[in-house]
C-alpha positions, 0 to 999 in steps of 0.5 A, spaced: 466 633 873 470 639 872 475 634 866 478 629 872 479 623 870 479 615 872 481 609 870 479 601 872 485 599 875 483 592 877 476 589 878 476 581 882 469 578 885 470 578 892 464 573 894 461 567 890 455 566 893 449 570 893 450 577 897 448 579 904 450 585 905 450 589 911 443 592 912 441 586 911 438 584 904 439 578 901 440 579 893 440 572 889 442 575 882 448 580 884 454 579 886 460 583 888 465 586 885 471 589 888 473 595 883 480 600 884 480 606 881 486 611 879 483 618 879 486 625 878 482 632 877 482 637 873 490 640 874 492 633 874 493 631 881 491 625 884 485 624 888 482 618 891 475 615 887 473 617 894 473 624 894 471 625 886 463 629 888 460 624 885 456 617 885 459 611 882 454 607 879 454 600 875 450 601 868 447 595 865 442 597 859 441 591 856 438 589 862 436 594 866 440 595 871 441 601 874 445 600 882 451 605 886 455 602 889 456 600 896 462 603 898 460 607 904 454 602 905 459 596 907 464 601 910 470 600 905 475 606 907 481 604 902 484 609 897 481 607 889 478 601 892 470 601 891 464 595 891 459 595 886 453 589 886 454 586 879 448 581 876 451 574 877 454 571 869 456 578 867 463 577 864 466 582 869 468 589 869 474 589 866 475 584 860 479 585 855 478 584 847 481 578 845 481 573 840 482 566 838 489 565 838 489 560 832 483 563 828 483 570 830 477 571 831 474 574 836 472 571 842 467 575 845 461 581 843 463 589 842 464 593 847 457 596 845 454 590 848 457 591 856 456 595 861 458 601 864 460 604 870 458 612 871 461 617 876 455 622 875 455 629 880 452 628 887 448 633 886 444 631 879 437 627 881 435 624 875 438 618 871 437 622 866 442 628 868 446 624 870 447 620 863 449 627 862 454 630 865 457 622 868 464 620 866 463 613 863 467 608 864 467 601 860 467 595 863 471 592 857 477 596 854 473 603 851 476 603 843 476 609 839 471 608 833 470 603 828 476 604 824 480 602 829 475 596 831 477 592 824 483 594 823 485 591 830 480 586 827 484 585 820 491 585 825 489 578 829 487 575 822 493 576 820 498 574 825 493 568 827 493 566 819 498 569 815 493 573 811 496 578 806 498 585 811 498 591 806 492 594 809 495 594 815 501 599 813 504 604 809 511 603 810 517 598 808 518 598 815 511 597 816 510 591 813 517 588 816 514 589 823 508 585 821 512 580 818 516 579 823 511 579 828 506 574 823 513 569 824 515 569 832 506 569 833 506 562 827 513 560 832 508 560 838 502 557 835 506 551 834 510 551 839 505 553 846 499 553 843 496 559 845 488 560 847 489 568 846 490 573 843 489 579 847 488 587 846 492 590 853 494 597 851 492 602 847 496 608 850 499 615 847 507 616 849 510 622 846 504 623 842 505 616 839 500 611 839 501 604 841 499 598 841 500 592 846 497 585 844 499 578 849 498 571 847 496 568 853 495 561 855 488 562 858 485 569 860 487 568 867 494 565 865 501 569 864 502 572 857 507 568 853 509 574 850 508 581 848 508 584 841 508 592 843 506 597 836 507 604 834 502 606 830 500 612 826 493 615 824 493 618 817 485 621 817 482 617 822 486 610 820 490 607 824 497 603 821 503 600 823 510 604 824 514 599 827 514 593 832 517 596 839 523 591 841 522 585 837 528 582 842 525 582 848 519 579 843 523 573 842 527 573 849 518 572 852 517 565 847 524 562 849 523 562 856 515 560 855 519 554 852 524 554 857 518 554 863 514 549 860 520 544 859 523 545 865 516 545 868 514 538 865 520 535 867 518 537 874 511 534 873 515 527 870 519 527 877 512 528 882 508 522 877 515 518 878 516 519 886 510 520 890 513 523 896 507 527 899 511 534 900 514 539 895 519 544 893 518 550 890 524 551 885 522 558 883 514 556 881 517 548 878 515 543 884 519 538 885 518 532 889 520 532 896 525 536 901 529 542 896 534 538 899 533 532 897 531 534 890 534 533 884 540 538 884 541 539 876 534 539 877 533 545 881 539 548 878 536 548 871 529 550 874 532 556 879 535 559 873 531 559 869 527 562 873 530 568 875 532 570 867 525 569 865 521 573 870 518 579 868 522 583 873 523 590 870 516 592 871 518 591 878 524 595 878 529 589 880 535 589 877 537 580 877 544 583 874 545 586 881 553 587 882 553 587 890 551 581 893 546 581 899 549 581 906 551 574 909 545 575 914 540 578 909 533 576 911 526 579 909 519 576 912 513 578 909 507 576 913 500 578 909 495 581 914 487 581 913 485 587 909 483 594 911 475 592 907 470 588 911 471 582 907 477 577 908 478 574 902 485 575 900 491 571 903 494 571 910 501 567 910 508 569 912 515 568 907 521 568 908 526 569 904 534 567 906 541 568 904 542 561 903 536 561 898 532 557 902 526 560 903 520 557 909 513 558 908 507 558 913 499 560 909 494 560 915 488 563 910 485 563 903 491 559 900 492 553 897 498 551 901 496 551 909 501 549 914 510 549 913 512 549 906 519 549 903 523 551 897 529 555 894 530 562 890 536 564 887 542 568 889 541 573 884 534 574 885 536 575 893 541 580 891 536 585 886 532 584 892 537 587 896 539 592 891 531 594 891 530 595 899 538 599 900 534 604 895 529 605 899 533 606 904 531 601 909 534 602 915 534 610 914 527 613 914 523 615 919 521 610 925 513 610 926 509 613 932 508 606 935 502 610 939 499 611 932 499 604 929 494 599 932 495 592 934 492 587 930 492 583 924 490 588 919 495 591 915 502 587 911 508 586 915 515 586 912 521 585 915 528 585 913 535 584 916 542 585 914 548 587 916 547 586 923 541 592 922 533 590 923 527 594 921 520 592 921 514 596 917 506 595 917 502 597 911 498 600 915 496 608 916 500 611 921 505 605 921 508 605 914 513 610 917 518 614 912 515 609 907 509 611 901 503 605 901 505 604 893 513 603 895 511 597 900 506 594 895 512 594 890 516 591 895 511 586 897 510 584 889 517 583 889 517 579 895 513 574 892 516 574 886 522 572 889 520 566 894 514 565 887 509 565 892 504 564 887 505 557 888 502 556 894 497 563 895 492 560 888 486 565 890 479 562 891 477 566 886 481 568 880 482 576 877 478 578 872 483 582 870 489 585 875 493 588 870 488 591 866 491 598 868 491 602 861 484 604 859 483 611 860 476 614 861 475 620 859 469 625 860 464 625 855 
């Protein structure tokens, strides 16, 4: 493979009944899976999963079960996006080693009892060549060797039940980083009565290792907080340096407080006035028009909600100092996918200066049909911040012949300053703008107008953020 690399970015069902696929066949046991890869070649470039000189395979030795995948069978031209027929039961491709939160034990059997996906060359025939000469990528998160096995194993104990440490660290500030993360993990414990606790990254920064475990309310929930480590290796033993940003640690449980309190109080207000309509404050429903909702309510649940999302890993800066323009408005309308198989949502938001925000879901959601709710002023000016960086109204128009007149491809649109421009997520219609900058965008989008609360999926992720297991060639 001449020393690429991919790494599993994102794994989701795509049906949930038995698979018929294109040719006809109809397979009781399978299900499909769709997968998206992050690959590049030798040199470091990044190259589509698609033009790797290889097969993809899902591997399963303790079954048997040897099957390629269907990308070019079922049609799917989408850049890292590859469909793989995987037996019904299976936990999925990217599960994540966790543990009980309260126990710290594990939850689910060693990686050595998943399967694997191959990326074997074309050219060798044999299974046997393949096995070989393949990159493995492993369905669950690829941990280097048995030292770090149970010293992930002895952490987890520790946090979860405040069992001696020394083993763990060599250092005073070793030991200190533990202490105070076993303190803020025994706060949670009591407080939120995590499920999980969950291993979500184990990474090389400036030549550093690091560790990054998430307590999180159930495996599809948002994480209650993170604990982010630094680590060192001394003769293959890994052992604690320091805890990374103990205040962003801290900041994550004060406002899992502050979102399950304001939350409850909102469920209390539905229980108490059955109105049969909603606002959606932010991702805090409450009862009737936004209108005629409890204002202190509403303001308690919109700024909460804008301090307490995760909106540095979308680039959005809630501490914006230029407000939005008095006419900026964005709409997003979610249009079919580029794949043959139509299971994302379709809705259009939009999003206003006023902080109204409408919403209209017309496929694969959970809310069908004319919405409200309302979002900040704060969040509607980092949005606006956001797009003037990207030069909205600046870069090259599309060619209009190019871009074909259909549903498939999201659509956003953005006014301010009295300028309007529409751009289509879509080859040949995305004009001066990359598909990854259109897909923040629309991230943001949803974040902004908390979208979640009326697009549930049918089918939940496996893990959509699991993006940090790198595999490398055997």
């Amino acid at each position: 493979m001449g020393g690429g690399r991919c790494r599993l970015t994102a794994a989701e069902p795509a049906l949930t009944e038995p698979v018929k696929t294109v040719a006809g066949r109809v397979a009781e046991d399978l299900h499909v899976v769709d997968a998206s890869f992050a690959c590049e070649d030798a040199e470091g470039a990044t190259i589509s999963v698609h033009k790797l000189p290889a097969q993809l395979s899902y591997v399963d030795e303790a079954r048997g079960v040897h099957t390629p995948s269907t990308r070019t069978k079922l049609g799917l031209r989408q850049r890292d996006h590859v469909l793989f027929e995987v037996p019904a039961g299976k936990d999925g491709l990217l599960r994540a080693r966790t543990y009980d939160a309260r126990t710290g034990e594990p939850t689910g059997p060693r990686e050595r009892r998943a399967a694997r996906l191959l990326v074997a060359p074309a050219a060798l025939n044999s299974r046997a060549e393949q096995a070989g000469a393949a990159i493995a990528i492993a369905p669950w998160p690829r941990l280097h060797d048995r030292a770090l096995d149970s010293f992930l194993d002895r952490l987890a104990h520790t946090l979860a039940t405040e069992a001696p440490f020394e083993t763990l660290s060599d250092s005073p500030e070793g030991h200190a980083a533990v202490a105070s993360a076993t303190e803020l993990y025994q706060r949670a414990l009591t407080k939120l009565a995590p499920k999980l606790l969950a291993v979500r990254a184990i990474e090389s920064r400036e030549g550093q290792p690091r560790l990054t475990l998430r307590l999180e309310a159930g495996s599809t929930s948002a994480p209650l907080a993170s604990f982010e480590f630094e680590l060192v290796v001394h003769d293959g033993e890994p052992t604690i340096v320091r805890l990374l940003d103990l205040t962003a640690t801290r900041n994550d449980l004060e406002c899992a407080l502050d979102l399950r309190d304001v939350r409850a109080r909102g469920e209390r207000a539905l229980s108490e006035q059955h109105t049969g309509t909603f606002c959606n404050a932010l991702g805090v429903a409450l009862p009737g028009s936004c209108s005629s909702a409890d204002q202190t309510l509403l303001r308690d649940a919109l700024r909460i909600g804008t301090r307490c999302g995760r909106d540095g890993e979308l680039g959005l800066d809630v501490h914006e100092p230029t407000p939005a323009a008095s006419d900026f408005e964005v709409r997003l309308h979610r249009g079919r996918g580029q794949g043959v198989l139509d299971s994302a949502p379709r809705y259009t938001v939009t999003l206003m200066r006023s902080g109204l925000v409408r919403f209209d879901g017309q496929h694969w959601v959970s809310a069908r049909g004319a919405h409200e709710g309302r979002t900040s002023q704060a969040l509607l000016s980092a949005l606006s911040g956001l797009v003037l960086r990207l030069g909205w109204f600046d870069r090259p128009a599309h060619d209009v012949a190019r871009c074909p007149n259909d549903e498939r491809g999201d659509s956003i649109s953005v006014r301010a300053a009295g300028r309007e421009r529409s751009v289509r997520d879509r080859e040949g219609c995305r004009g001066g703008f990359s598909a990854e900058e259109l897909a923040v965008l629309r991230r943001v989008i949803e974040r902004v107008g908390a979208v979640n609360v009326w697009t549930t999926p049918a089918l939940s992720p496996l893990e959509r953020d699991a993006e940090i297991w790198v595999v490398a060639a055997e």
